[in-house]
C-alpha positions in Angstrom: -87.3 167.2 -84.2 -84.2 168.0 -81.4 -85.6 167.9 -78.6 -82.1 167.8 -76.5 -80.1 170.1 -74.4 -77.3 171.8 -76.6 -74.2 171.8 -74.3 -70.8 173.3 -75.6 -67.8 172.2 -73.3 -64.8 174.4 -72.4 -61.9 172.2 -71.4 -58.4 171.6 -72.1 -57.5 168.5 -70.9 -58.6 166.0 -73.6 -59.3 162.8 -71.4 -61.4 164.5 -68.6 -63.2 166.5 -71.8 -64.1 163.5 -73.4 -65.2 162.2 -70.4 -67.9 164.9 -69.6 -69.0 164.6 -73.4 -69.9 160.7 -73.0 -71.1 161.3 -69.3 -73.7 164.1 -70.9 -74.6 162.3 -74.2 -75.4 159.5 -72.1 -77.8 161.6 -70.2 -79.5 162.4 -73.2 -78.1 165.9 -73.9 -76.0 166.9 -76.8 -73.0 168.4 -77.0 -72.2 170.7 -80.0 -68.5 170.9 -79.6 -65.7 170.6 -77.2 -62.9 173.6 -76.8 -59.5 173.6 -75.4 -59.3 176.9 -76.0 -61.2 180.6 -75.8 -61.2 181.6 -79.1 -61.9 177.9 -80.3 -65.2 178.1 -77.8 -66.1 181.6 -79.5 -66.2 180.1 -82.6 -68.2 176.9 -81.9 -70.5 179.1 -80.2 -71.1 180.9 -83.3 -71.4 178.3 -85.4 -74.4 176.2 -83.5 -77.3 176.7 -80.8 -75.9 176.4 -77.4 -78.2 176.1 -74.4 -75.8 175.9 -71.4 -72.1 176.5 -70.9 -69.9 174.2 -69.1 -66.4 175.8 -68.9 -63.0 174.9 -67.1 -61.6 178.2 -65.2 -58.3 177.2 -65.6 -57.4 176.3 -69.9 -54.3 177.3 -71.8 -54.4 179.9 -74.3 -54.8 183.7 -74.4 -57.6 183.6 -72.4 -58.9 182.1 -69.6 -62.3 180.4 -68.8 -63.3 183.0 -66.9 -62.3 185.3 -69.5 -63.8 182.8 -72.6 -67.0 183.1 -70.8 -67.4 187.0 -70.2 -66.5 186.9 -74.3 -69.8 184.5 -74.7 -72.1 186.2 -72.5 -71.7 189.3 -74.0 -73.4 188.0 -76.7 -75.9 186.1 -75.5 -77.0 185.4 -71.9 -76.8 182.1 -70.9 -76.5 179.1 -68.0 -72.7 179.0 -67.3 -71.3 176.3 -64.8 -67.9 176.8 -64.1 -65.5 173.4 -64.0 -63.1 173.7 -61.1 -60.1 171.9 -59.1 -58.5 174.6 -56.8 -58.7 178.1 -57.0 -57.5 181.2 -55.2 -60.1 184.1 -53.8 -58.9 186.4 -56.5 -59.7 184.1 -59.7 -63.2 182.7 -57.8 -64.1 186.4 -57.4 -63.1 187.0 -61.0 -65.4 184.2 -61.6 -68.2 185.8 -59.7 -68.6 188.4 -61.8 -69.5 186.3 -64.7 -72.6 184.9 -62.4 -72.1 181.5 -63.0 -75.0 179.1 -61.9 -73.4 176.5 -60.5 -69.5 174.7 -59.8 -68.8 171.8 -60.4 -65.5 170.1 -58.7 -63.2 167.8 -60.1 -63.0 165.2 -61.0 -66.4 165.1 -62.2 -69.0 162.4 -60.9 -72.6 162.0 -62.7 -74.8 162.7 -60.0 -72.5 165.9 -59.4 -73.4 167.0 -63.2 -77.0 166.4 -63.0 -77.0 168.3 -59.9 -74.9 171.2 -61.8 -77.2 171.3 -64.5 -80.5 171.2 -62.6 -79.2 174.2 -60.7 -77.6 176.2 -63.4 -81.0 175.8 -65.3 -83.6 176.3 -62.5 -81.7 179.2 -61.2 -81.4 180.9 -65.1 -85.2 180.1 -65.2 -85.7 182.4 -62.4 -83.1 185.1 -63.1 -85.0 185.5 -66.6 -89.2 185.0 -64.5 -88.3 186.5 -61.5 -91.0 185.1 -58.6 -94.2 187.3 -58.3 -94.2 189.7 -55.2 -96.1 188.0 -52.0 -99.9 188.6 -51.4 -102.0 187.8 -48.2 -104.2 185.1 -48.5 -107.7 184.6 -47.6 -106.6 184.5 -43.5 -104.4 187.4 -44.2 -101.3 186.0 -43.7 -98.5 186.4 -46.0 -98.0 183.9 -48.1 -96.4 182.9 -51.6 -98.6 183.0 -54.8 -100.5 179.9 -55.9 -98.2 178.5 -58.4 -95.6 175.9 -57.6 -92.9 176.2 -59.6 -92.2 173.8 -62.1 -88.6 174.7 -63.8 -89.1 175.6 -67.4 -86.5 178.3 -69.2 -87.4 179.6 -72.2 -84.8 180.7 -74.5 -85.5 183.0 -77.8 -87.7 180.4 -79.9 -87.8 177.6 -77.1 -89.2 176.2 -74.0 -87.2 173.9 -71.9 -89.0 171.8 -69.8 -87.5 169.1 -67.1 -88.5 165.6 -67.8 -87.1 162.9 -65.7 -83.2 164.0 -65.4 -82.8 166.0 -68.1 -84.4 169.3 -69.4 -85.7 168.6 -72.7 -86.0 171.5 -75.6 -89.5 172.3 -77.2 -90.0 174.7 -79.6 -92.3 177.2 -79.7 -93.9 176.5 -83.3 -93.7 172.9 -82.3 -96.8 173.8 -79.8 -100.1 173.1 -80.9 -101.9 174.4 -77.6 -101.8 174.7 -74.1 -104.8 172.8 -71.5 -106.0 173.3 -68.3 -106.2 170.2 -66.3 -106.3 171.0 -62.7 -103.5 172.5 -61.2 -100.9 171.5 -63.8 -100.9 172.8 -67.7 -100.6 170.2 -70.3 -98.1 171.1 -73.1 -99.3 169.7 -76.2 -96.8 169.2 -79.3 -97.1 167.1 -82.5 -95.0 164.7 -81.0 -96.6 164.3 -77.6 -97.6 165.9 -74.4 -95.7 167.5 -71.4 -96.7 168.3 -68.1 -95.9 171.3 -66.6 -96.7 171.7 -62.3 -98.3 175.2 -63.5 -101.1 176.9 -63.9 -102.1 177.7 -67.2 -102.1 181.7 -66.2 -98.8 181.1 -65.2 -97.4 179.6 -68.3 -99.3 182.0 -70.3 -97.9 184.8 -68.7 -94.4 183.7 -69.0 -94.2 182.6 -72.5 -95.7 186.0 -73.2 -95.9 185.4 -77.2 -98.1 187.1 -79.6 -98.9 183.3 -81.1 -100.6 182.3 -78.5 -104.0 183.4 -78.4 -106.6 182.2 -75.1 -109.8 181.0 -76.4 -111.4 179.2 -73.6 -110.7 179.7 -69.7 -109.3 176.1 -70.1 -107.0 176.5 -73.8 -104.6 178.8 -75.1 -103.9 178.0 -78.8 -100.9 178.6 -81.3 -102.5 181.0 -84.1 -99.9 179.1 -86.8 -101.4 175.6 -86.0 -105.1 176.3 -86.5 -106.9 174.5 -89.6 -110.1 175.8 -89.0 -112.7 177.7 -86.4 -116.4 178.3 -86.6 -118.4 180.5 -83.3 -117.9 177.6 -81.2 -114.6 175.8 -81.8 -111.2 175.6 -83.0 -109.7 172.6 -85.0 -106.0 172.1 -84.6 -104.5 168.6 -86.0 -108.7 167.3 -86.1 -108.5 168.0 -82.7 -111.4 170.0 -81.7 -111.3 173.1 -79.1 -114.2 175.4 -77.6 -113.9 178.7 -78.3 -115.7 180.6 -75.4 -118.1 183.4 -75.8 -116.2 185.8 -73.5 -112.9 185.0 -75.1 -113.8 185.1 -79.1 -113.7 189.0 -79.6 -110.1 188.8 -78.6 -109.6 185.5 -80.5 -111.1 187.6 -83.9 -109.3 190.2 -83.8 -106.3 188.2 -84.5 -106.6 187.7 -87.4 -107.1 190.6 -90.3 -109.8 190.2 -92.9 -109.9 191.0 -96.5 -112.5 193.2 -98.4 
């Protein structure tokens, strides 16, 4: 399975291009393509899965980046971080309008990228989960909800979830089940288990997919992964879950029974 960030890279100059390709790679992202042109980026776009845009404002050609990326967006919305040197106010507010993420200036330094892509990714995670409104708490004062926020963005059939320096794709028929332990929510996969700084609520609430189905105040379960249940449990990969009492009407009616 992929698990990497797919990066496409807008540039024109060949030697800095390269550059950011083995910078990124090295990382542990990967980069579908590299453009030196618009129409060259449109169609690598179209022909693989890109996560996050990293595009040079200024490359040859009939468009711009600025332009290049407006083209890309309107397909699909995406993180965009724009590649700089020197520009004038008209072409950074041309820029703006795009809402990119995050600038990065040349020439281009490694702790400057992870930086980029951190905040190009955590911001895009918000943008798409907005924060919940404030509530009082228990003193009255005003205060934020309980749930610090651990960046994860999740794209059409993926999660991506920050591990170490890079944010690592997960897809969402990958998942086996979500658990409860504390304050955090363990992601469980085939593959291995990620830990994510939220409450299971939380996550829940923003993956928002029909698959996953809550059978227990501590579980939520992917319906596609489950070998077997009986009244009391679930078994997913011999792994075997309690299904509460107050959760299995829901859980049942799930699933559609033959005459």
């Amino acid at each position: 399975m992929n698990h990497q960030l797919h990066i496409l890279i807008v540039e024109d100059e060949a030697i800095l291009a390269l550059d950011l390709k083995a910078k990124l790679e090295k990382e542990g992202y990967r980069v579908v393509g590299v453009a030196a042109s618009g129409k060259q980026a449109l169609a690598l776009f179209a022909e693989h899965p890109v996560d996050l845009l990293l595009c040079d404002i200024h490359i040859k050609g009939d468009w711009d980046g600025i332009e290049t990326a407006q083209r890309i967006l309107a397909q699909r919305p995406l993180p965009l971080i724009y590649l700089t040197a020197y520009s004038d106010k008209a072409t950074l507010e041309r820029a703006g309008q795009t809402t990119p993420l995050a600038y990065i200036v040349k020439p281009v330094h490694l702790a400057q990228l992870r930086v980029a892509i951190d905040m190009a990714m955590g911001n895009f995670a918000r943008q798409m989960h907005p924060l919940p409104e404030t509530a009082p708490n228990n003193s009255g004062e005003i205060t934020q909800k309980e749930h610090t926020r651990e960046i994860f963005l999740q794209g059409d059939d993926a999660l991506f979830v920050k591990v170490n320096y890079q944010f690592v794709k997960i897809k969402l028929s990958d998942i086996l089940y979500l658990e409860a332990e504390d304050a955090h929510t363990m992601l469980v996969t085939i593959a291995r288990r990620y830990a994510l700084r939220l409450a299971l609520s939380m996550v829940v609430e923003q993956i928002n997919e029909p698959r996953f189905v809550r059978i227990h105040r501590s579980f939520v379960v992917n319906i596609e992964h489950i070998d077997a249940f009986t009244d009391q449990e679930v078994s997913i990969q011999q792994q075997k879950l309690p299904l509460g009492r107050s959760y299995k009407e829901v859980f049942m009616k799930r699933f559609r029974f033959g005459q």
